[in-house]
N, CA, C and O atoms as a Maestro MAE file, in Angstrom:
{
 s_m_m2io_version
 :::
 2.0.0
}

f_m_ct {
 s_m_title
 :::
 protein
 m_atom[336] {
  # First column is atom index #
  i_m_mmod_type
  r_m_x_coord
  r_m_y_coord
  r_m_z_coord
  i_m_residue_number
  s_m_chain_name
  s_m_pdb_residue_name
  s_m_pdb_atom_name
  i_m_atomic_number
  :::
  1 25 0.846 -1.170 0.000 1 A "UNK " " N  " 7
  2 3 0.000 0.000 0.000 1 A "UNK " " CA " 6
  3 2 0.892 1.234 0.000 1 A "UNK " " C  " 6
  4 15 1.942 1.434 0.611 1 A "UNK " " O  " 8
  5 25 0.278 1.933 -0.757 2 A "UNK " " N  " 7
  6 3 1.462 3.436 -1.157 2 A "UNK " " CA " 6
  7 2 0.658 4.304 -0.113 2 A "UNK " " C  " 6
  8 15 -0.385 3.869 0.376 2 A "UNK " " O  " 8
  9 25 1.253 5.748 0.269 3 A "UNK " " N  " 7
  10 3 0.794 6.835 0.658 3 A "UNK " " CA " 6
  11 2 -0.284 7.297 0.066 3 A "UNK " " C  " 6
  12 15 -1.380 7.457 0.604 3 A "UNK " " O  " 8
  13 25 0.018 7.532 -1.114 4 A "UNK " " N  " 7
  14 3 -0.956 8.555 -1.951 4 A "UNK " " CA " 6
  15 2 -2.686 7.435 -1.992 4 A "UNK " " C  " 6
  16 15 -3.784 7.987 -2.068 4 A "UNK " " O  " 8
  17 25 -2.555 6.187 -1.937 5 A "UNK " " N  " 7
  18 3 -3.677 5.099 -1.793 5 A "UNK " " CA " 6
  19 2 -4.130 5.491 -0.570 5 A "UNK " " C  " 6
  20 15 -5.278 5.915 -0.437 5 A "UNK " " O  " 8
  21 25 -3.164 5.375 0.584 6 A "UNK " " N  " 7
  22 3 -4.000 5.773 2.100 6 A "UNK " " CA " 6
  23 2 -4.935 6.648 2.209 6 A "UNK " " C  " 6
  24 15 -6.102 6.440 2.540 6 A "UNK " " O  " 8
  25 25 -4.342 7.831 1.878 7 A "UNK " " N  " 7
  26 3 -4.966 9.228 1.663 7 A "UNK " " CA " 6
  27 2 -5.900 9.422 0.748 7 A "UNK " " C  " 6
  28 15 -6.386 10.552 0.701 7 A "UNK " " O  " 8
  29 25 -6.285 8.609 0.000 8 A "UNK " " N  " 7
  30 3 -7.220 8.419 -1.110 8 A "UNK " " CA " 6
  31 2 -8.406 7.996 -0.629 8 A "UNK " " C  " 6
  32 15 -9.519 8.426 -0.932 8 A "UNK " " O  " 8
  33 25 -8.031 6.825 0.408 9 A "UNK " " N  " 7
  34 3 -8.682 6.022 1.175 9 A "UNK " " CA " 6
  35 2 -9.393 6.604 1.993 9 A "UNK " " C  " 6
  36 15 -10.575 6.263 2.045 9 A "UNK " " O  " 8
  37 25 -8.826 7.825 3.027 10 A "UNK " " N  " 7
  38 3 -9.046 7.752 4.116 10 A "UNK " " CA " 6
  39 2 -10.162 9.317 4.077 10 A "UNK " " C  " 6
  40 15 -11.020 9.551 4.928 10 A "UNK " " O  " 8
  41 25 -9.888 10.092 3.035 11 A "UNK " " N  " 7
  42 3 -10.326 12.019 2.986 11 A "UNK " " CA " 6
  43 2 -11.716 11.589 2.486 11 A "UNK " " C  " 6
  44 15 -12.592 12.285 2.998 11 A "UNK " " O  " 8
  45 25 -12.321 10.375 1.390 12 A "UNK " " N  " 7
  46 3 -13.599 10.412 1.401 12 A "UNK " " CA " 6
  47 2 -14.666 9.913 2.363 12 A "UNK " " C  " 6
  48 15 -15.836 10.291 2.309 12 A "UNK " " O  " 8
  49 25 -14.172 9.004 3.285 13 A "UNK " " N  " 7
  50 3 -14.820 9.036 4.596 13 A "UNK " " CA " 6
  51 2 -15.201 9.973 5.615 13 A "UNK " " C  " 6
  52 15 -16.258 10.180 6.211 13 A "UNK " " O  " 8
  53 25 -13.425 10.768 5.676 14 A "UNK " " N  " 7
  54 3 -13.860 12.238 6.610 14 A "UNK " " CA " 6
  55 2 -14.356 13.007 5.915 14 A "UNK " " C  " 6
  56 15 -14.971 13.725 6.703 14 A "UNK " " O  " 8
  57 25 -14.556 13.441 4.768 15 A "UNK " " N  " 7
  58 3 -15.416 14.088 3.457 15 A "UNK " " CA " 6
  59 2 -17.216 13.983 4.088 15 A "UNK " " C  " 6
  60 15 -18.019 14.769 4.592 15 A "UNK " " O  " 8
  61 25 -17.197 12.497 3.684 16 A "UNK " " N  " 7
  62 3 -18.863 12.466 4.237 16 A "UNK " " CA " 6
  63 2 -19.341 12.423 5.100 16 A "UNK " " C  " 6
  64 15 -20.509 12.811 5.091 16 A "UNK " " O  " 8
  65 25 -18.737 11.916 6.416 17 A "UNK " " N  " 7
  66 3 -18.808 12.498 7.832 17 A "UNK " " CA " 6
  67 2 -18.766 13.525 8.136 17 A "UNK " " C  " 6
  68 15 -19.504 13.760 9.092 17 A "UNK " " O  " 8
  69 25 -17.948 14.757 7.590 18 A "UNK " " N  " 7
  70 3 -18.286 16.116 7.898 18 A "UNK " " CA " 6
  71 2 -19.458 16.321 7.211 18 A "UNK " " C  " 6
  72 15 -20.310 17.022 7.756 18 A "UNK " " O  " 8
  73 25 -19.693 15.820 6.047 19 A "UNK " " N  " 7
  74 3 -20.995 16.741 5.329 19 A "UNK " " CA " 6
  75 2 -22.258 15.681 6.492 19 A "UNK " " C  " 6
  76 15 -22.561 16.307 7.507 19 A "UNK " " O  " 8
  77 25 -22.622 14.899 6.427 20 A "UNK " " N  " 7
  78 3 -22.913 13.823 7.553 20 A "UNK " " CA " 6
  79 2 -23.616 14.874 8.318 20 A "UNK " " C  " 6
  80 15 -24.753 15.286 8.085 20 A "UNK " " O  " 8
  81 25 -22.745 15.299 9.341 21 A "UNK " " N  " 7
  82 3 -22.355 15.698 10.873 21 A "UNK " " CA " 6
  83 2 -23.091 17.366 10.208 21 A "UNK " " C  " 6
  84 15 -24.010 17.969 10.762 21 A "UNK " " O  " 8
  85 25 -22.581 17.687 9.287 22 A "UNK " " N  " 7
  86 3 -23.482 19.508 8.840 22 A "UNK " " CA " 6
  87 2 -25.018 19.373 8.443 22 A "UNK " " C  " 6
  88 15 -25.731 20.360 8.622 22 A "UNK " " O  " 8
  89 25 -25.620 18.100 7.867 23 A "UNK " " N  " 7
  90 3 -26.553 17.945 7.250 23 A "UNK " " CA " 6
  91 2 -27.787 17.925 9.151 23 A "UNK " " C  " 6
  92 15 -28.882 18.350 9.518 23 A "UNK " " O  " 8
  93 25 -26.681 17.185 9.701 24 A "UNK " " N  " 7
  94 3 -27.600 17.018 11.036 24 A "UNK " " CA " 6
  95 2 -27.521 18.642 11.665 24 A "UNK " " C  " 6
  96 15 -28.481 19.383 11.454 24 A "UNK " " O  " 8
  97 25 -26.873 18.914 12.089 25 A "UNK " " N  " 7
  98 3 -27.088 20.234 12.539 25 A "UNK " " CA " 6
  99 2 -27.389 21.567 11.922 25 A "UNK " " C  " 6
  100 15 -27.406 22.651 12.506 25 A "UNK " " O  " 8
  101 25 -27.646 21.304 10.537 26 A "UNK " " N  " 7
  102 3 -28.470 22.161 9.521 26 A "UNK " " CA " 6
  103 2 -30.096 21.736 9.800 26 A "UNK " " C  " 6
  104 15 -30.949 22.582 10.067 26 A "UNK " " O  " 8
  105 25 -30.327 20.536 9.711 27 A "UNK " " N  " 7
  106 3 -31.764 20.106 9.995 27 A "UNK " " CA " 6
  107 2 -32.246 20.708 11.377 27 A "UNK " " C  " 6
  108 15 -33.383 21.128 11.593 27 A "UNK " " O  " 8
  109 25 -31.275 20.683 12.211 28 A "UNK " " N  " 7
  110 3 -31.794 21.673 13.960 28 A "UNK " " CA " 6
  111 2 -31.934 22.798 13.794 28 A "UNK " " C  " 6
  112 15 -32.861 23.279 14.444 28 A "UNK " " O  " 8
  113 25 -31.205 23.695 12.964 29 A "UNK " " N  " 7
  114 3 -30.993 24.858 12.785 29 A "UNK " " CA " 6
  115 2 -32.467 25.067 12.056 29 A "UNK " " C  " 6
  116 15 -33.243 26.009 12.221 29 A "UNK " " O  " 8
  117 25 -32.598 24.084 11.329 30 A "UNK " " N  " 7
  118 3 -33.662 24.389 10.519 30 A "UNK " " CA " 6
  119 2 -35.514 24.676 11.397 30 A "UNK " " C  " 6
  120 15 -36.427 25.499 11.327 30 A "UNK " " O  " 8
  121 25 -35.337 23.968 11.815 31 A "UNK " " N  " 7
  122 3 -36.409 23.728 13.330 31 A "UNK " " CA " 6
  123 2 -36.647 24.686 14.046 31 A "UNK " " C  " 6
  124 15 -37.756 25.164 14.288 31 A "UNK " " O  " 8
  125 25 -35.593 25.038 14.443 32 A "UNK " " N  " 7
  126 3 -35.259 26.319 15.430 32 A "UNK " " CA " 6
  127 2 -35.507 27.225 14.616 32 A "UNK " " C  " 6
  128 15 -36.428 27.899 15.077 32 A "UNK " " O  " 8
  129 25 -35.090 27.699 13.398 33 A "UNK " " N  " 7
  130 3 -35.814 28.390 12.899 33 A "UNK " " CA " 6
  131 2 -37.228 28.859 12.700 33 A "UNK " " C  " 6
  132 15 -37.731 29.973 12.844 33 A "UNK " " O  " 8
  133 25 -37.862 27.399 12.231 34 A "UNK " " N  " 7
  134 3 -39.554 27.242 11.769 34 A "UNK " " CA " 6
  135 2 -40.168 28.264 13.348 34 A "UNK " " C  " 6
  136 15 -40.915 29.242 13.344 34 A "UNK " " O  " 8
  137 25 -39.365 27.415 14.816 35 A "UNK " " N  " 7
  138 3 -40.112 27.341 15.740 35 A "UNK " " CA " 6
  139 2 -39.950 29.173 16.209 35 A "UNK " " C  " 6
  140 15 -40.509 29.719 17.160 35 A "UNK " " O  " 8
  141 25 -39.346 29.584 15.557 36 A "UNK " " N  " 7
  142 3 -39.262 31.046 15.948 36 A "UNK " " CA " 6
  143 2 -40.086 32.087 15.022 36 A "UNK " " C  " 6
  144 15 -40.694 33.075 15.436 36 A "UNK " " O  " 8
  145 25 -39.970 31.626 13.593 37 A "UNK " " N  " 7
  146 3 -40.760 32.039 12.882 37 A "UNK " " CA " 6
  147 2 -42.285 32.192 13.192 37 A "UNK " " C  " 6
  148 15 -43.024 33.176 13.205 37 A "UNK " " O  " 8
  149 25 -42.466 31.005 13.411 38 A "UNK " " N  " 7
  150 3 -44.232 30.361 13.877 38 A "UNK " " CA " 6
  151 2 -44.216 31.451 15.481 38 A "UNK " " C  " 6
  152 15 -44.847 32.486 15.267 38 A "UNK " " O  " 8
  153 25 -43.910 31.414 16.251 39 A "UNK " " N  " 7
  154 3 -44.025 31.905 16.998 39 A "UNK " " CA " 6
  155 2 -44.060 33.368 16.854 39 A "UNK " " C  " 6
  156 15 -44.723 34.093 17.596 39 A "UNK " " O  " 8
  157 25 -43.501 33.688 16.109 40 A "UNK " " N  " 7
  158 3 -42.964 35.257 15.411 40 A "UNK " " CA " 6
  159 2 -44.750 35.755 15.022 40 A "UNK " " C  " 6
  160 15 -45.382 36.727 15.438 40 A "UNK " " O  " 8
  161 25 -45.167 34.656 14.089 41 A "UNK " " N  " 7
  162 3 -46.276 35.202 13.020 41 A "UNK " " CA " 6
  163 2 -47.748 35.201 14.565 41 A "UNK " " C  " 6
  164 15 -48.589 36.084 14.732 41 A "UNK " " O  " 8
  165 25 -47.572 33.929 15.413 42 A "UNK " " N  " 7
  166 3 -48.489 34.233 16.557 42 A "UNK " " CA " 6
  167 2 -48.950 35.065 17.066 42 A "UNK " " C  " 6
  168 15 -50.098 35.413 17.342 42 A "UNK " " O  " 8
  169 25 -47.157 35.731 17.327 43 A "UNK " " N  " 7
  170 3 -46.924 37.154 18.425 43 A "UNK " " CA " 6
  171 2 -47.448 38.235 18.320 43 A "UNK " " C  " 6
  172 15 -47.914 38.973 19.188 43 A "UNK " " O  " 8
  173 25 -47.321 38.435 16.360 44 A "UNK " " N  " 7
  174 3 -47.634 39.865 16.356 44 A "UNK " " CA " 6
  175 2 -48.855 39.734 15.424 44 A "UNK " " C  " 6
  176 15 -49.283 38.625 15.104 44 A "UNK " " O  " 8
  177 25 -49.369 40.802 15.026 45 A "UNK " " N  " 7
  178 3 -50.362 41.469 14.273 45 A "UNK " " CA " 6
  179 2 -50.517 41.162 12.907 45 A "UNK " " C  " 6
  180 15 -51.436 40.524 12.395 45 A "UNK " " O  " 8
  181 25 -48.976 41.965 12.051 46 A "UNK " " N  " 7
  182 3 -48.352 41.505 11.086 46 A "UNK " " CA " 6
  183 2 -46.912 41.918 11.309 46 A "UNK " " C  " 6
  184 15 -46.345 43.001 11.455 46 A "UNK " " O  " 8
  185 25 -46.553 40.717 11.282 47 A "UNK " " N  " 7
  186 3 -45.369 40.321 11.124 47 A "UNK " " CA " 6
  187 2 -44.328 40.961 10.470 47 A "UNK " " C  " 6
  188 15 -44.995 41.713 9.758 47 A "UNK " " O  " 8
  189 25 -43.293 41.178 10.227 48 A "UNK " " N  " 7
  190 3 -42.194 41.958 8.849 48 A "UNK " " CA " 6
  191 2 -42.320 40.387 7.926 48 A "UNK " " C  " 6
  192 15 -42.563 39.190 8.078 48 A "UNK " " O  " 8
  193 25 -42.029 41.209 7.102 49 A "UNK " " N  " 7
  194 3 -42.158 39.908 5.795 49 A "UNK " " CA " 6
  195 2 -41.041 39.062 5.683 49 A "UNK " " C  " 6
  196 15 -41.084 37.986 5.086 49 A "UNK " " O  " 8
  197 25 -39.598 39.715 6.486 50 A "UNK " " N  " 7
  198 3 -38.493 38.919 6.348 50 A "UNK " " CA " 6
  199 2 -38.604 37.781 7.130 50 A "UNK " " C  " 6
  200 15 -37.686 36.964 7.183 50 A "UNK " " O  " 8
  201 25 -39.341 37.687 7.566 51 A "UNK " " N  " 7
  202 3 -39.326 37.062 8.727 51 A "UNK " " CA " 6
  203 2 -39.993 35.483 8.055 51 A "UNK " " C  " 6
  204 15 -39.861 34.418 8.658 51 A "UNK " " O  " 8
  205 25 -40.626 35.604 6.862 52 A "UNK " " N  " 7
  206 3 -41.253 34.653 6.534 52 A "UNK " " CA " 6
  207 2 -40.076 33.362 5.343 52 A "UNK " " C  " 6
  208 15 -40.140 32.181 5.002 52 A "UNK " " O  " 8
  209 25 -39.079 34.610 5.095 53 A "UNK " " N  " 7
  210 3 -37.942 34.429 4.315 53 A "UNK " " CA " 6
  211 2 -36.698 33.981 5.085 53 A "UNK " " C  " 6
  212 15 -35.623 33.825 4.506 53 A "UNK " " O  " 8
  213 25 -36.884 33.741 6.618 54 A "UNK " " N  " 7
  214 3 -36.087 33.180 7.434 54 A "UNK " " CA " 6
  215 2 -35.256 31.961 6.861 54 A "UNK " " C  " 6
  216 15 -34.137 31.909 6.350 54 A "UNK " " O  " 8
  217 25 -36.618 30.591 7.251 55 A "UNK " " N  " 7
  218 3 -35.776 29.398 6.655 55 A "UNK " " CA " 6
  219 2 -35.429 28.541 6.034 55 A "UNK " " C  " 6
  220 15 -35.155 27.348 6.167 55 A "UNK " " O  " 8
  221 25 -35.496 30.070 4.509 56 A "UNK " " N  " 7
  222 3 -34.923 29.212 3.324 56 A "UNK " " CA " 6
  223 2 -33.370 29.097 3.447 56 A "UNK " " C  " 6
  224 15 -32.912 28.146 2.814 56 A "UNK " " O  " 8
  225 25 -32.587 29.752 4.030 57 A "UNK " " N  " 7
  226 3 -31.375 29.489 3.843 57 A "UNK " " CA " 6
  227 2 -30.721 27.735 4.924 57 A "UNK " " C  " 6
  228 15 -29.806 27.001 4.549 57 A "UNK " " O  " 8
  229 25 -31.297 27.609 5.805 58 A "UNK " " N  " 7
  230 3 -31.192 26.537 6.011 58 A "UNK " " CA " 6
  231 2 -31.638 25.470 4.909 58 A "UNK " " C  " 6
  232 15 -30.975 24.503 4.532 58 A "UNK " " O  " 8
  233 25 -33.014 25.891 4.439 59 A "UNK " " N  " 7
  234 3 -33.727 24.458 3.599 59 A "UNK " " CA " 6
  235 2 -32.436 24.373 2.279 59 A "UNK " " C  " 6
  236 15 -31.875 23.434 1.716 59 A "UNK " " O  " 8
  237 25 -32.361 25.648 2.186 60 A "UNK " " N  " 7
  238 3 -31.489 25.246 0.516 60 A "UNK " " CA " 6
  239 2 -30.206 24.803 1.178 60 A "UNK " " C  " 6
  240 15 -29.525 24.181 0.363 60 A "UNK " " O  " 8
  241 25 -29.653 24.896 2.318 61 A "UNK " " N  " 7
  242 3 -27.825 24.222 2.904 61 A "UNK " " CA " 6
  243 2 -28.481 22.778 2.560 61 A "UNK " " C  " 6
  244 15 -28.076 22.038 1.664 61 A "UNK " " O  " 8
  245 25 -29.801 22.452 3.618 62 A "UNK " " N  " 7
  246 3 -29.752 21.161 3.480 62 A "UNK " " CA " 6
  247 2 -30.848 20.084 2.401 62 A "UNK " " C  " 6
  248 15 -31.215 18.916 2.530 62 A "UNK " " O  " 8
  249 25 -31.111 21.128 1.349 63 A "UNK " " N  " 7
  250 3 -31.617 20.247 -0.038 63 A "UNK " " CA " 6
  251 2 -29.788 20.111 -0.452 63 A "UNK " " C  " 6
  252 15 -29.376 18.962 -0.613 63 A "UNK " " O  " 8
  253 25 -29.182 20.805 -0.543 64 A "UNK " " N  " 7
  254 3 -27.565 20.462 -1.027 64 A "UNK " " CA " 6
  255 2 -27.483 19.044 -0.239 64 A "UNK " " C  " 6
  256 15 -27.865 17.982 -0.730 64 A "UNK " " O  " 8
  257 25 -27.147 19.132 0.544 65 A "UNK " " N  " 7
  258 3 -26.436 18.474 1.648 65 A "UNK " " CA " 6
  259 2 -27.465 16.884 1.487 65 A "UNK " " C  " 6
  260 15 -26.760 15.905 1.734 65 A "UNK " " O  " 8
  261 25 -28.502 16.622 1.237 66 A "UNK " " N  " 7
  262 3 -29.314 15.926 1.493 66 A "UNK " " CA " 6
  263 2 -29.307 15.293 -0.173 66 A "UNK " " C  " 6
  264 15 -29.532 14.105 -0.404 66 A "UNK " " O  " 8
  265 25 -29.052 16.168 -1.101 67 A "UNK " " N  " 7
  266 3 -28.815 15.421 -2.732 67 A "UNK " " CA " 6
  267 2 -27.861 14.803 -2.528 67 A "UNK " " C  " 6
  268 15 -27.972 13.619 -2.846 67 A "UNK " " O  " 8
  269 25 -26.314 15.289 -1.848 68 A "UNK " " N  " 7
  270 3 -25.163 14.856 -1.847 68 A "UNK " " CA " 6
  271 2 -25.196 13.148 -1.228 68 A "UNK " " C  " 6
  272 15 -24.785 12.142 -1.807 68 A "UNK " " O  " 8
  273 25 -25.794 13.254 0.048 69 A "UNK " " N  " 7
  274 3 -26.014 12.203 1.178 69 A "UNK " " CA " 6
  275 2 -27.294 11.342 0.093 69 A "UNK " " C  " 6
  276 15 -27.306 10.196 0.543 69 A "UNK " " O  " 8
  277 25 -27.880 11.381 -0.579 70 A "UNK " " N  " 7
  278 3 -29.026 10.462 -1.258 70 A "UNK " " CA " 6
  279 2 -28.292 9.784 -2.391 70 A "UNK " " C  " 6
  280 15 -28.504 8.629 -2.760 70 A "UNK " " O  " 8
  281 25 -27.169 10.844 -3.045 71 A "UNK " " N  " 7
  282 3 -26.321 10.104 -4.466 71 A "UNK " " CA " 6
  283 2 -25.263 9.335 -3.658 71 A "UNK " " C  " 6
  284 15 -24.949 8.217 -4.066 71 A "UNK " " O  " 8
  285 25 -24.830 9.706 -2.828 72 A "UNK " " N  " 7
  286 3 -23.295 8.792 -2.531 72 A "UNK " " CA " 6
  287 2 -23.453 7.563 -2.280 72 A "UNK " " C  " 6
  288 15 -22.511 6.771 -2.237 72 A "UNK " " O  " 8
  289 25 -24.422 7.313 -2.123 73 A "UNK " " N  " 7
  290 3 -24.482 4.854 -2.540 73 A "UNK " " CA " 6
  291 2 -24.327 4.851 -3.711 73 A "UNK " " C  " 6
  292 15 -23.464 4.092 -4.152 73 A "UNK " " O  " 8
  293 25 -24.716 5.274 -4.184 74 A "UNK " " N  " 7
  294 3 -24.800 4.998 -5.913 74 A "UNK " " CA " 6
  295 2 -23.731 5.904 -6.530 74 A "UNK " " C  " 6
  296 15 -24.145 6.371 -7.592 74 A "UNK " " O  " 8
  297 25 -22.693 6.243 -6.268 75 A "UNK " " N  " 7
  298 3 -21.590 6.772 -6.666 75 A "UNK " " CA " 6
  299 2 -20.333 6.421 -5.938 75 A "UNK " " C  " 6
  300 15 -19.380 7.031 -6.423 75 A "UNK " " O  " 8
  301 25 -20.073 5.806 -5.146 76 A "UNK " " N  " 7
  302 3 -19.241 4.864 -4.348 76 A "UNK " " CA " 6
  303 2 -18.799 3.933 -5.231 76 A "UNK " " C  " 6
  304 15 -19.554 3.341 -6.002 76 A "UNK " " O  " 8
  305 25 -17.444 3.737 -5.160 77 A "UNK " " N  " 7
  306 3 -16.961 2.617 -5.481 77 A "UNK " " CA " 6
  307 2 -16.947 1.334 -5.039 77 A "UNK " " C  " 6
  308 15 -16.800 1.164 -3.829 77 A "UNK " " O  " 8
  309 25 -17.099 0.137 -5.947 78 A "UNK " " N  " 7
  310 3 -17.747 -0.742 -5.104 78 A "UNK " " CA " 6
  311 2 -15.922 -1.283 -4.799 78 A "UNK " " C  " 6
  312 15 -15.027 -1.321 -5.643 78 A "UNK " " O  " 8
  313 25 -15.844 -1.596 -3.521 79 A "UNK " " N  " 7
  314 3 -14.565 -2.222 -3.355 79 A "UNK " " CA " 6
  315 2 -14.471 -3.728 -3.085 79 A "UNK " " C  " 6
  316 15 -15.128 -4.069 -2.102 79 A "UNK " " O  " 8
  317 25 -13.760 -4.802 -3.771 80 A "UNK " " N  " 7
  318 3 -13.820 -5.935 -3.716 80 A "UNK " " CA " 6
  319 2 -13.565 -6.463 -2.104 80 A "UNK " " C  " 6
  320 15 -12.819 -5.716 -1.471 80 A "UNK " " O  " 8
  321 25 -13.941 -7.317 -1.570 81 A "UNK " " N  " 7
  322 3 -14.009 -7.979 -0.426 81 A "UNK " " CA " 6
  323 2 -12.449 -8.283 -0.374 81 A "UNK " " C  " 6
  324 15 -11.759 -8.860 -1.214 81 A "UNK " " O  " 8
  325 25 -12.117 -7.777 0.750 82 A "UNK " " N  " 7
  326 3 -10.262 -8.826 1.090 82 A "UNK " " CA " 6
  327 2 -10.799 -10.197 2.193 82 A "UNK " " C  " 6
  328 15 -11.504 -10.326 3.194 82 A "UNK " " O  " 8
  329 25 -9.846 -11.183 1.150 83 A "UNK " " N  " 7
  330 3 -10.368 -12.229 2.454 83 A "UNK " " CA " 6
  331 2 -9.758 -12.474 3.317 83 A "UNK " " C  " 6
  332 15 -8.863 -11.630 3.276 83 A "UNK " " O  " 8
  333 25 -9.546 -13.260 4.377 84 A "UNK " " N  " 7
  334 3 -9.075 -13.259 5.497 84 A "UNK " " CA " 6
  335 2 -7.985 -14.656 5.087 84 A "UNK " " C  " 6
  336 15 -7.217 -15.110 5.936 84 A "UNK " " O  " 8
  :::
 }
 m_bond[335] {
  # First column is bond index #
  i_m_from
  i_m_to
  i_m_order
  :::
  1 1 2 1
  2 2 3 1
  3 3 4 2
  4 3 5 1
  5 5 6 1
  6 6 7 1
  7 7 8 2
  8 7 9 1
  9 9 10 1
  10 10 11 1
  11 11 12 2
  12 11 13 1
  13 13 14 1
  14 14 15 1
  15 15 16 2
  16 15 17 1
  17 17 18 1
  18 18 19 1
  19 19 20 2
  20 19 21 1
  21 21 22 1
  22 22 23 1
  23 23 24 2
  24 23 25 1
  25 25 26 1
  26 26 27 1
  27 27 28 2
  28 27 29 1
  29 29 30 1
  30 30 31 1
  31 31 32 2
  32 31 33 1
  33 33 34 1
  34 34 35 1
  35 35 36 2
  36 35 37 1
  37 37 38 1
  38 38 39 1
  39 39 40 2
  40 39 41 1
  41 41 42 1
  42 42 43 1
  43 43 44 2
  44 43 45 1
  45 45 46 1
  46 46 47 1
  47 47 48 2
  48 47 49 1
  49 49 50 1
  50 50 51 1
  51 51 52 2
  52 51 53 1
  53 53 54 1
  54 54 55 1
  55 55 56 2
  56 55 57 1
  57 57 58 1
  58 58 59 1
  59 59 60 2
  60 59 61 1
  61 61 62 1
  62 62 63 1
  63 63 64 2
  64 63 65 1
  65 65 66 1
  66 66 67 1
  67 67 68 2
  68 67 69 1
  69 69 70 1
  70 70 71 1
  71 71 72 2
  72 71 73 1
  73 73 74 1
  74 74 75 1
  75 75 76 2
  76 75 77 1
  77 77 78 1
  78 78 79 1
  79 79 80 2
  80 79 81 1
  81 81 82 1
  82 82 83 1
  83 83 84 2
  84 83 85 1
  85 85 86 1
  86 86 87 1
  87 87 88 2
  88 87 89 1
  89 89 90 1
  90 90 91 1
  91 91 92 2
  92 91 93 1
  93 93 94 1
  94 94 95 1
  95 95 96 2
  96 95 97 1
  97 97 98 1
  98 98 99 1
  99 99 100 2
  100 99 101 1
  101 101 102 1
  102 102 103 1
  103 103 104 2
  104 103 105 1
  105 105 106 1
  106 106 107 1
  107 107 108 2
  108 107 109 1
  109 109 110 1
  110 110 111 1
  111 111 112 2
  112 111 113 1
  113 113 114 1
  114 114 115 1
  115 115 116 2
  116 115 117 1
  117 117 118 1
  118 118 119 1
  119 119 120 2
  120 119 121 1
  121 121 122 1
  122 122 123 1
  123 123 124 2
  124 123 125 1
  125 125 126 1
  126 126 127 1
  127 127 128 2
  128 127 129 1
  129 129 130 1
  130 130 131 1
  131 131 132 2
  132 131 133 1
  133 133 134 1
  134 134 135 1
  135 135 136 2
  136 135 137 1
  137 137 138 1
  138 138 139 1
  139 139 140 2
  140 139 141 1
  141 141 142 1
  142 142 143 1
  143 143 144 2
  144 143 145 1
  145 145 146 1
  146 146 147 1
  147 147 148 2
  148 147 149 1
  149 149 150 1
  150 150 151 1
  151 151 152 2
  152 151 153 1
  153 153 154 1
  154 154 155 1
  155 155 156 2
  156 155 157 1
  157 157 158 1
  158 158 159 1
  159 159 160 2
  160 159 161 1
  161 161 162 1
  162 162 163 1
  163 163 164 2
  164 163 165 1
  165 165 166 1
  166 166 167 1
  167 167 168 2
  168 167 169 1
  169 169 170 1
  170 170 171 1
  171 171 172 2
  172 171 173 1
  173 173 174 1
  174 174 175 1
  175 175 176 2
  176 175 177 1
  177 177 178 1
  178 178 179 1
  179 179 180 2
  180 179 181 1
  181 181 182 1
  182 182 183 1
  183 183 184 2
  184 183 185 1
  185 185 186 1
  186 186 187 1
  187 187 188 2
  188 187 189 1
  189 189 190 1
  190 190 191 1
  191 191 192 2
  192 191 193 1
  193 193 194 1
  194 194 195 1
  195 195 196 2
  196 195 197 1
  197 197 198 1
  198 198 199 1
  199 199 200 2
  200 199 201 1
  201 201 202 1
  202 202 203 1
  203 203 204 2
  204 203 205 1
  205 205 206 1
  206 206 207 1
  207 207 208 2
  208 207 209 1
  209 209 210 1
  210 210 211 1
  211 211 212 2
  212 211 213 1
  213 213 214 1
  214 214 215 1
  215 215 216 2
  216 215 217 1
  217 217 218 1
  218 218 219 1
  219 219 220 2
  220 219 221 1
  221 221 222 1
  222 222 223 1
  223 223 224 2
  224 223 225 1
  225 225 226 1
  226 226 227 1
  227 227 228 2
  228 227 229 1
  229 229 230 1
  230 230 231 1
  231 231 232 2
  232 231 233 1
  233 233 234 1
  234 234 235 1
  235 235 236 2
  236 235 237 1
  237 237 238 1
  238 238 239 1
  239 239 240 2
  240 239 241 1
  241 241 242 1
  242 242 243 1
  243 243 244 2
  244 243 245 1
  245 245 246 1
  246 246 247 1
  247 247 248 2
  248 247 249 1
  249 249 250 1
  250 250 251 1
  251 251 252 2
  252 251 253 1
  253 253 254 1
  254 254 255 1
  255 255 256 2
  256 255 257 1
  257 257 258 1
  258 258 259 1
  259 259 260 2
  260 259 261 1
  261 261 262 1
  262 262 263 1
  263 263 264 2
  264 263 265 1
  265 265 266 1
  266 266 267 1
  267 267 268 2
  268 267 269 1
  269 269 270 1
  270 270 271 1
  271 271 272 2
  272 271 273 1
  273 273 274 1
  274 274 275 1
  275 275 276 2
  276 275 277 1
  277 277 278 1
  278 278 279 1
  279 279 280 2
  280 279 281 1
  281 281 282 1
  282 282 283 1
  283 283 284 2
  284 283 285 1
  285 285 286 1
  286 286 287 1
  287 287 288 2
  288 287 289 1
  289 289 290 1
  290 290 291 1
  291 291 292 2
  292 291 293 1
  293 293 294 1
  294 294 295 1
  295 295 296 2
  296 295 297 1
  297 297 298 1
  298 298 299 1
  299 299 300 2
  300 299 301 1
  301 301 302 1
  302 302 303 1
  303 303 304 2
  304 303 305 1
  305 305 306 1
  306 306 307 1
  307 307 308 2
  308 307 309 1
  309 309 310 1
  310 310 311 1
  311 311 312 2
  312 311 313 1
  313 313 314 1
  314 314 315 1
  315 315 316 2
  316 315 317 1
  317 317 318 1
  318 318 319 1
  319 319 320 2
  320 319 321 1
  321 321 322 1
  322 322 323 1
  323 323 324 2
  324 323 325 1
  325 325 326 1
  326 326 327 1
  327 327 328 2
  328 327 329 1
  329 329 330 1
  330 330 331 1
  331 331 332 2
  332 331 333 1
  333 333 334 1
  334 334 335 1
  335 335 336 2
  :::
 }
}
């Protein structure tokens, strides 16, 4: 096994574990959002309108994040079994 194989090996795992690990705490973010919004439109009378434009920027991080995480089975290399 060469270097440049290890490292080949090893950056697309921590690759999708970070995106992984962002997709989950984009989805909270996302929540926390709704739940402030909703509460927002309760509170007042009428509302500011930005307010309704809150949480698209979460939804669009995690429609990215969530295409990425739905294609990567099916774009994975299939790696042959080592036997023992």
């Amino acid at each position: 096994m060469t270097i440049v194989s290890a490292v080949d090996e090893e950056f697309p795992v921590n690759w999708n574990r970070w995106i992984r690990q962002l997709h989950r705490w984009l989805s909270i973010t996302f929540v926390v959002t709704v739940v402030i919004v909703t509460v927002a439109v309760v509170g007042q009378e009428e509302p500011a309108e930005w307010v309704f434009y809150l949480p698209l920027l979460p939804l669009a991080l995690l429609t990215f994040s969530g295409l990425y995480l739905f294609a990567l089975p099916y774009t994975t290399r299939r790696r042959p079994r080592q036997s023992q």
